[in-house]
C-alpha positions in Angstrom: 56.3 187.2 77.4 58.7 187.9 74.4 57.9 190.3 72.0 58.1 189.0 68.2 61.3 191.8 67.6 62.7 190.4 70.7 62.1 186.9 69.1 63.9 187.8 65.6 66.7 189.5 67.6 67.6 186.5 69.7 67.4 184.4 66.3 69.1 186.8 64.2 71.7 186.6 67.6 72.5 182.8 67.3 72.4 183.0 63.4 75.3 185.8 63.2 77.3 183.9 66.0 77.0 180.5 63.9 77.9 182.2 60.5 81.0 184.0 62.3 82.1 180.5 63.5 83.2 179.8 60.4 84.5 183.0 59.1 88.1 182.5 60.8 91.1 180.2 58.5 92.7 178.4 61.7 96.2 177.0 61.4 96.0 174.3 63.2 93.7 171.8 65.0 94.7 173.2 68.4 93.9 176.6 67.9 90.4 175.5 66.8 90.1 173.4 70.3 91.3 176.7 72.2 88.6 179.1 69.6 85.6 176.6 70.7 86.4 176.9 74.3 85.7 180.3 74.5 82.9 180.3 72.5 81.6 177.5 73.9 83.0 177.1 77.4 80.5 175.7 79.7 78.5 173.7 76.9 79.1 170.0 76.5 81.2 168.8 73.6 81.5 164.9 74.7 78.8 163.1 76.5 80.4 159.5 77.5 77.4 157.7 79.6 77.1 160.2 82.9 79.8 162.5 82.5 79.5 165.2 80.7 82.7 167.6 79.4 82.7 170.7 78.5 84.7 172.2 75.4 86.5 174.2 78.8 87.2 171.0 80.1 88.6 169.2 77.2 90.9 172.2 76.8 91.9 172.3 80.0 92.6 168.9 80.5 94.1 168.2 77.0 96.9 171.4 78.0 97.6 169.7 81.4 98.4 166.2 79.5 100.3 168.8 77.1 102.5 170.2 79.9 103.5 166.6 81.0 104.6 165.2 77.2 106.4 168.5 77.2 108.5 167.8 80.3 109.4 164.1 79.3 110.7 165.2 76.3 108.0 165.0 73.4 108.4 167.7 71.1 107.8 169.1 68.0 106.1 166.5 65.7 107.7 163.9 67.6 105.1 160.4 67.8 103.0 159.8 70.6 100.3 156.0 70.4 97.1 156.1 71.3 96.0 152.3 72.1 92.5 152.5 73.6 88.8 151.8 72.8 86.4 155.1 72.1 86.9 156.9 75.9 86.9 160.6 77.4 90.8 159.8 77.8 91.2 159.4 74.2 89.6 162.5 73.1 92.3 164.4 75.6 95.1 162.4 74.9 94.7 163.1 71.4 94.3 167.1 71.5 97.3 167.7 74.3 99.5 165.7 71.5 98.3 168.1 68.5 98.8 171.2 71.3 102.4 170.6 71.8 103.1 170.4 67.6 103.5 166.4 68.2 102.1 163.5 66.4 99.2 161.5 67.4 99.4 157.8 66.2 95.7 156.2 66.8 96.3 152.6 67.4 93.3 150.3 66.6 92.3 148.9 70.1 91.5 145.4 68.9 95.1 144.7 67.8 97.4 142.2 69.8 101.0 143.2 71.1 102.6 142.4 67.6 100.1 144.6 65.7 100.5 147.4 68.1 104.3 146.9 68.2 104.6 147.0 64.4 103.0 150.9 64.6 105.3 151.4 67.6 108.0 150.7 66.2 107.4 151.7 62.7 106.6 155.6 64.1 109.0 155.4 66.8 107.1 156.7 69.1 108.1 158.1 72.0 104.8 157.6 74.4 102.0 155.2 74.6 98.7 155.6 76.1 97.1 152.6 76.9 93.8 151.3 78.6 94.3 149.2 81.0 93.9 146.4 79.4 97.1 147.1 77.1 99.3 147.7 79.7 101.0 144.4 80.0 101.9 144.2 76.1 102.8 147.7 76.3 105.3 146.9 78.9 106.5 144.1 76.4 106.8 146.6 73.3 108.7 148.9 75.6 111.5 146.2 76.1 111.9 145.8 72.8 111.4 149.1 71.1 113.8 151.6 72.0 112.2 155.0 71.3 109.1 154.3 73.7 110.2 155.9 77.0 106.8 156.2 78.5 103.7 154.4 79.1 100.5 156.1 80.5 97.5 154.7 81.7 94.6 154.9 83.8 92.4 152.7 86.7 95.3 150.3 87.1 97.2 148.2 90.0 99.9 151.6 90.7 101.6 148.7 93.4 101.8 146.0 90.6 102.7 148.6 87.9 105.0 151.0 89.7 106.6 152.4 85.9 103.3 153.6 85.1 102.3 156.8 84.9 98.5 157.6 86.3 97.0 159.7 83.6 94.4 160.9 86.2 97.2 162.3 88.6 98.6 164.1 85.5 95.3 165.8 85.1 94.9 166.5 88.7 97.7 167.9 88.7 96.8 171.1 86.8 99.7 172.1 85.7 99.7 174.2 82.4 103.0 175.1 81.7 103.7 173.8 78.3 105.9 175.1 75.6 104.0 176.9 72.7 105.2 176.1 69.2 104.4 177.0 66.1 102.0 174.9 64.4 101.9 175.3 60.9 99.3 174.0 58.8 101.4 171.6 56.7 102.5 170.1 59.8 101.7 166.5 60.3 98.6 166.5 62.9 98.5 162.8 62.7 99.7 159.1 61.3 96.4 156.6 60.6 97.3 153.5 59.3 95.5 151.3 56.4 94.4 148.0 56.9 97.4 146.9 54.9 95.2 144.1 53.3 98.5 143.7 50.5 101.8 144.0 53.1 102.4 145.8 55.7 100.3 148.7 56.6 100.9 152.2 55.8 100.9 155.3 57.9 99.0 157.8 55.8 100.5 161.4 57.4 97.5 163.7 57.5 98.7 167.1 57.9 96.6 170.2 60.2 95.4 171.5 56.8 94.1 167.9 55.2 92.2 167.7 58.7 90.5 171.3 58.9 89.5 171.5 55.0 87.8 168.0 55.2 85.8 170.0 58.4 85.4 172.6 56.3 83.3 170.6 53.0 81.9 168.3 56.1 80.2 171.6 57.1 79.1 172.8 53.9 77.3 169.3 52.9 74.9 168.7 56.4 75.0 172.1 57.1 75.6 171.4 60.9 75.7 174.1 63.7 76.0 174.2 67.2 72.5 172.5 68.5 73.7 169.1 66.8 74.2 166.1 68.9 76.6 163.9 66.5 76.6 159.9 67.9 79.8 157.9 67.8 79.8 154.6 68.6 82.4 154.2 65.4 86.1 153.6 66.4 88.1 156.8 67.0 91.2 155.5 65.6 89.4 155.1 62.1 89.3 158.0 60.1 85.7 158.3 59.3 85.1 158.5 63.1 87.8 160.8 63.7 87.2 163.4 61.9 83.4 163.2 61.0 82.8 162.5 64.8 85.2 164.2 66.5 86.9 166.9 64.4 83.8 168.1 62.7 81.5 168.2 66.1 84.7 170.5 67.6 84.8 172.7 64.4 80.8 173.5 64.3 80.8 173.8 68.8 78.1 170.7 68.6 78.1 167.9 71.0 79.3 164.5 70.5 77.7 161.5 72.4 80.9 158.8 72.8 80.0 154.9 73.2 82.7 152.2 73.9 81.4 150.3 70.9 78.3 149.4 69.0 77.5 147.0 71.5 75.1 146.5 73.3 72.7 147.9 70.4 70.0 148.6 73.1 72.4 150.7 74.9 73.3 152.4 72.3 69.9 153.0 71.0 68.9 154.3 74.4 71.9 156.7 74.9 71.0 158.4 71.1 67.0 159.2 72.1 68.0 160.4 75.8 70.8 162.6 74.3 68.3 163.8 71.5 71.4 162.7 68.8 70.3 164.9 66.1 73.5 163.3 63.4 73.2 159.3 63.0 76.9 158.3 61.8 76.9 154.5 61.4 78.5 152.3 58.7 76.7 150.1 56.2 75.6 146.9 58.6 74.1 149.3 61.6 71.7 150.7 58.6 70.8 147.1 57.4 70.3 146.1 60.9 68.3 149.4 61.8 65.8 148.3 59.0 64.7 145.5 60.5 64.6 146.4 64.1 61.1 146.8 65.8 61.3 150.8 67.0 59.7 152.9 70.4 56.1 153.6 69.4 57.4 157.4 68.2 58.6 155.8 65.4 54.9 154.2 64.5 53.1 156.6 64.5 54.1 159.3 61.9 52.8 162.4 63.8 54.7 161.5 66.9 57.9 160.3 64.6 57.5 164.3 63.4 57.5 166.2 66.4 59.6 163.5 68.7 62.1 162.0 66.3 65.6 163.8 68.0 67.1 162.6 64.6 67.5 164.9 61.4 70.0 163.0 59.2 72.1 159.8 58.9 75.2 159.2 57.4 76.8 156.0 55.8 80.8 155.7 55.2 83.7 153.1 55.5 81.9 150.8 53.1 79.1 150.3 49.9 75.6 151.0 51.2 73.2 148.1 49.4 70.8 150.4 47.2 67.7 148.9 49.0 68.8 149.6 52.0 68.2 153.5 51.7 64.6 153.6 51.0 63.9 150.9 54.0 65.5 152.9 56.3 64.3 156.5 55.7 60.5 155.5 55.7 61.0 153.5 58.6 62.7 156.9 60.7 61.3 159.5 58.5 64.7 161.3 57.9 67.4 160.8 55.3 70.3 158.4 54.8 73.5 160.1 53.2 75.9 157.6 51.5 79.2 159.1 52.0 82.6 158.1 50.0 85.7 158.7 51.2 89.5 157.2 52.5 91.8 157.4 55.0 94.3 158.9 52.9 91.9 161.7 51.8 91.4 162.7 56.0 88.8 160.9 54.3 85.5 162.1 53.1 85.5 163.0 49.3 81.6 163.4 48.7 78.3 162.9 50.2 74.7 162.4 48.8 73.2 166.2 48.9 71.4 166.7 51.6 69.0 168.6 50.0 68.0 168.3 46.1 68.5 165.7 43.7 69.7 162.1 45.2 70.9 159.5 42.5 70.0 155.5 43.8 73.2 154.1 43.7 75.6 157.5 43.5 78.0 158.5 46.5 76.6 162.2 45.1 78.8 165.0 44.5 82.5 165.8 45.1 82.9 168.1 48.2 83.3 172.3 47.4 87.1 172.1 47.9 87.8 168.9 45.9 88.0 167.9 42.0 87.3 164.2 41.2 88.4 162.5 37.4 88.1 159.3 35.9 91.2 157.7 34.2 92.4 155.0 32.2 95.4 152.7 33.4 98.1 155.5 31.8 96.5 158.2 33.5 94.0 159.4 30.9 90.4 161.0 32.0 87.7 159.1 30.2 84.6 159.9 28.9 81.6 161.1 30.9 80.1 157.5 31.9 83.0 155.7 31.5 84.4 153.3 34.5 87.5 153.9 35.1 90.3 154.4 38.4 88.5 157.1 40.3 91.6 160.1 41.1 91.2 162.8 43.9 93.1 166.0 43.8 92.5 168.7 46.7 93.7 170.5 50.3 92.3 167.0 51.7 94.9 164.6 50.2 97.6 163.2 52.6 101.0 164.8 52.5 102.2 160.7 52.1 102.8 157.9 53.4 105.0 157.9 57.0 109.0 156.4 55.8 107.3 155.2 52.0 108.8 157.4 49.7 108.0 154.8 46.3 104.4 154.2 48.2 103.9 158.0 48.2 105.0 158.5 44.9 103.0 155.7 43.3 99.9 156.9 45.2 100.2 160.7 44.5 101.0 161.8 41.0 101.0 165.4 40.0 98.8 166.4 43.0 96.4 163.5 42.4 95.8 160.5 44.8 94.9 157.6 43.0 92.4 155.9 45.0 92.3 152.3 43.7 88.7 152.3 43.3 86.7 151.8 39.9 83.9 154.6 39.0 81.8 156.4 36.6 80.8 159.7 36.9 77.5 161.3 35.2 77.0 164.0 33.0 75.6 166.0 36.2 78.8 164.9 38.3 77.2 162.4 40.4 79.8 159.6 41.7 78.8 156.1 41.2 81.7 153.0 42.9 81.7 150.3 40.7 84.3 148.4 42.9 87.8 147.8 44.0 90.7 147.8 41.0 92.3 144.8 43.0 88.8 143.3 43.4 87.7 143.4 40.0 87.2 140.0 38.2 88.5 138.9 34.7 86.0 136.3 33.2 87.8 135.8 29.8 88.8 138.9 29.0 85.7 140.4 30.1 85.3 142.8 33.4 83.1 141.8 36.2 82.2 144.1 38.9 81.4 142.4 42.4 79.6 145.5 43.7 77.2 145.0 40.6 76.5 141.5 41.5 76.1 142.0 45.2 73.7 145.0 44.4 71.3 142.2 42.6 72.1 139.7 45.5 70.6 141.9 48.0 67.2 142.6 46.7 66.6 138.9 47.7 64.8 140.0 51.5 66.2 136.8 53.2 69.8 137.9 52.7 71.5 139.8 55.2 75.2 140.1 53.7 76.6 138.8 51.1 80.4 139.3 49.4 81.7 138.6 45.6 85.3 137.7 44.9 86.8 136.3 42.4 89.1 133.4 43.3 91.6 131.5 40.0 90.2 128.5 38.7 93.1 126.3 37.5 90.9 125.2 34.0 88.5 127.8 34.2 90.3 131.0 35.0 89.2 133.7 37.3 85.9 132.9 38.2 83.3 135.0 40.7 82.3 133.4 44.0 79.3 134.7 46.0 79.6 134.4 50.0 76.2 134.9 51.9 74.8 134.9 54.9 71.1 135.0 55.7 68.7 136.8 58.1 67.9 134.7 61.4 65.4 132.1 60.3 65.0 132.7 56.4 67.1 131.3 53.8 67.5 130.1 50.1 68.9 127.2 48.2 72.3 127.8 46.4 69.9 126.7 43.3 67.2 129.3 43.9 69.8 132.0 44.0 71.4 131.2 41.0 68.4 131.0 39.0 67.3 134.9 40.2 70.9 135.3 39.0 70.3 133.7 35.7 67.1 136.2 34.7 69.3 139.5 35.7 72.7 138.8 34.8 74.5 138.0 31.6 75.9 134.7 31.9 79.8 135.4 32.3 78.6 137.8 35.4 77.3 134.4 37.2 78.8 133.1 40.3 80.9 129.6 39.9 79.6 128.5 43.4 77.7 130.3 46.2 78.6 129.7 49.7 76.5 130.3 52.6 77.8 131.2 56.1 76.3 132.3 59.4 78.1 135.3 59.1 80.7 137.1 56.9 84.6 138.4 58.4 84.5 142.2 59.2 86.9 144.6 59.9 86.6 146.8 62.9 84.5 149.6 60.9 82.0 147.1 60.0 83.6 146.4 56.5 83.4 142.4 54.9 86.9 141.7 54.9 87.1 140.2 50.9 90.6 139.1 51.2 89.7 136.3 54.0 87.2 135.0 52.2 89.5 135.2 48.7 92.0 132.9 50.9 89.5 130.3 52.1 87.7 130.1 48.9 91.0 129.0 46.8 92.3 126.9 49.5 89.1 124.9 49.5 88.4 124.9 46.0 91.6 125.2 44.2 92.7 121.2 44.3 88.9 120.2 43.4 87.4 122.2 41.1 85.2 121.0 38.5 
């Protein structure tokens, strides 16, 4: 039996190791990979159903894949796709790109052969790793792009398919014989693109340094270590799941548990309690769903829930978590719900709701450690404490620019600032409160309307599930705010019964000119109501008969 000084040794042990993980600056996102795989050889960084890999393996693997791109040509912050849902094969072909001083171009796996061809094309990549799935409009793209020399794949027909190359016989093949660069940390690490909801979509370039400092304040905020078990069912070519589920996992030696997708919810319910998934990382709909879902018995019985509950802390990005939301869910799991703020060009995560301390219903909390936040007019001047204005992030975080978009870049970044294109106050304790979208913001003669404000009301009704405001240009009337919903199975409302809750909470140029109800509302791939979509439909429906 242990002695109680052998007890505090072995603690005070793990607690020096943990506290020296952090004490190194690393360069690049390799070098951290290579760090953790010593440190951590034989312990399980990705968990994908059965198959467990270690940080060794990853390594290993990810500097085979290296040695190949080396040999056919990929070099130094040349542009290698990544087309493929959340698998092991992802995760390596990600790290041997970064190891070889290459660029990784994440390509969301739901997109058709034009989409993909457009990032393709646009990066002029040199390499695309596909799933299976993609191979055939890969081989298309190839035809027509001429940088792409090379697809890779995995699981596929090799006698129906002869050009491809196996990805498993590259990592059978052992060989580690790539050529070591230097990697500096203003290098590019990787291109994600926006949604390009105006346009085309832009490659925001986030550089090795943008990637590691997000880590860094990622770190800081949940205070995670190596006996965390982080969840990601969240898509890896997003940049919330990329570097909150990936990156950050790799940077404090924890484990991540890898799903496909979100679905089946059972699945992925089951996979998170056999794991013992200690970090909950989930986007605003899996929190409104969790609320309502009937939980195992631990969950019921708060002295079980205590001692049998694998789960410490949840986090919320991508999108606005509704208010209500947070106090459903952390009674009903008995830990807390962090509402994160962040985007894609800020690698993304900006600020978090503390951990521990003071919490603000309604506030995306504080700006991260390494990060200063301000609130400006439209020329550029801070406002007032309280004040809503263009929220503007300055910091090691921010993008180095957009890929081949000088004037984007420029009009983005001014003086070391990104202007974010989201509306905020901030408090006279520096909490962060999103009042909406510039682009989204409603003029109702002459005066502002917020949809986030409106939706916040909206959702205290219990029979909603979702619900989205936009405005939409009413040819007498002007712009005028349209409320979208979509109701919980079984329970609903009249379109008269929701505008007279309006009426007794809202002053009367906030009230919606119509409210539409639908089964469901458009998302994008991160779980996020896709506004524009509904902007489009709403004024081609209305426009020719309004009132």
């Amino acid at each position: 039996m242990q002695s109680i000084l052998e007890v505090v040794l072995a603690r005070f042990v793990v607690f020096r190791r943990e506290t020296d993980l952090y004490k190194k600056d690393f360069q690049n996102l390799g070098e951290l990979l290579e760090d953790r795989a010593k440190k951590f050889a034989r312990k399980p960084f990705l968990i994908f159903g059965r198959r467990k890999f270690t940080f060794s393996e990853i390594n290993n693997l990810s500097s085979y894949l290296a040695s190949f791109l080396n040999k056919e040509g990929v070099g130094f912050q040349d542009r290698v796709c990544i087309w493929m849902s959340n698998l092991p094969w992802f995760v390596i072909s990600y790290f041997a790109i970064l190891k070889i001083g290459a660029i990784a171009v994440p390509v969301n796996s739901m997109f058709k052969r034009e989409e993909a061809k457009f990032l393709v094309e646009d990066t002029q990549a040199k390499v695309l790793i596909v799933a299976p799935e993609n191979i055939e409009p890969a081989f298309n793209i190839k035809l027509r792009v001429n940088s792409l020399s090379k697809i890779i794949s995995f699981s596929f027909n090799k006698d129906v398919y002869q050009e491809v190359i196996d990805l498993r016989d590259i990592l059978n093949g052992k060989e580690e014989f790539f050529k070591r660069v230097t990697v500096k940390p203003q290098d590019i690490a990787e291109i994600l693109y926006t949604s390009g909801t105006t346009g085309e979509p832009k490659g925001a370039c986030l550089t090795h340094r943008n990637l590691l400092a997000n880590i860094r304040d990622c770190q800081i905020a949940i205070s995670a270590s190596s006996k965390d078990v982080f969840s990601c069912f969240l898509p890896l070519f997003h940049s919330f799941a990329s570097t909150v589920c990936l990156l950050f996992p790799l940077y404090t030696g924890s484990t991540t548990v890898l799903f496909r997708s979100i679905r089946p919810f059972k699945r992925v319910l089951k996979g998170i309690f056999k794991n013992r998934v200690s970090v909950f990382v989930g986007v605003p709909s899996i929190f409104s769903a969790l609320k309502e879902v009937k939980l195992p018995l631990i969950f019921r019985i708060p002295l079980l829930k205590k001692f049998f509950n694998p789960l410490r802390v949840a986090i919320s990005g991508a999108s606005a978590l509704a208010c209500e939301v947070i106090p459903a869910f952390e009674k009903k799991f008995g830990i807390p719900l962090l509402e994160g703020y962040g985007l894609t060009e800020a690698s993304p995560v900006v600020s978090l709701s503390p951990l521990k301390g003071k919490r603000k219903p309604g506030s995306i909390g504080k700006v991260f450690p390494s990060q200063e936040v301000k609130v400006v007019d439209s020329q550029g001047k801070e406002l007032p404490v309280g004040e809503v204005g263009e929220l503007i992030v300055k910091g090691p975080n921010v993008m180095k620019g957009y890929f081949k978009r000088v004037e984007d870049t420029q009009k983005t970044i001014r003086g070391g600032w990104l202007y974010t294109g989201d509306l905020a106050k901030i408090d006279e304790e520096g909490f962060i409160y999103i009042v909406g979208r510039i682009k989204e913001m409603i003029n109702v003669r002459g005066l502002n309307v917020y949809p986030r404000e409106i939706e916040e009301v909206i959702y205290q009704l219990s029979p909603v599930k979702e619900c989205a405001v936009v405005g939409i240009n009413h040819p007498r009337k002007g712009e005028v705010p349209l409320v979208f919903i979509a109701f919980k199975e079984g329970e609903s409302l009249s379109s008269q019964e929701i505008f007279n809750y309006l009426k007794d909470r809202l002053a009367v140029y906030k009230l919606p000119w119509r409210i539409e109800v639908r089964e469901s509302l458009p998302k994008s791939s991160t779980g996020k109501i896709v506004k524009y979509l509904l902007k489009e439909e709403a004024e081609s429906k209305f426009f020719k008969k309004a009132d």
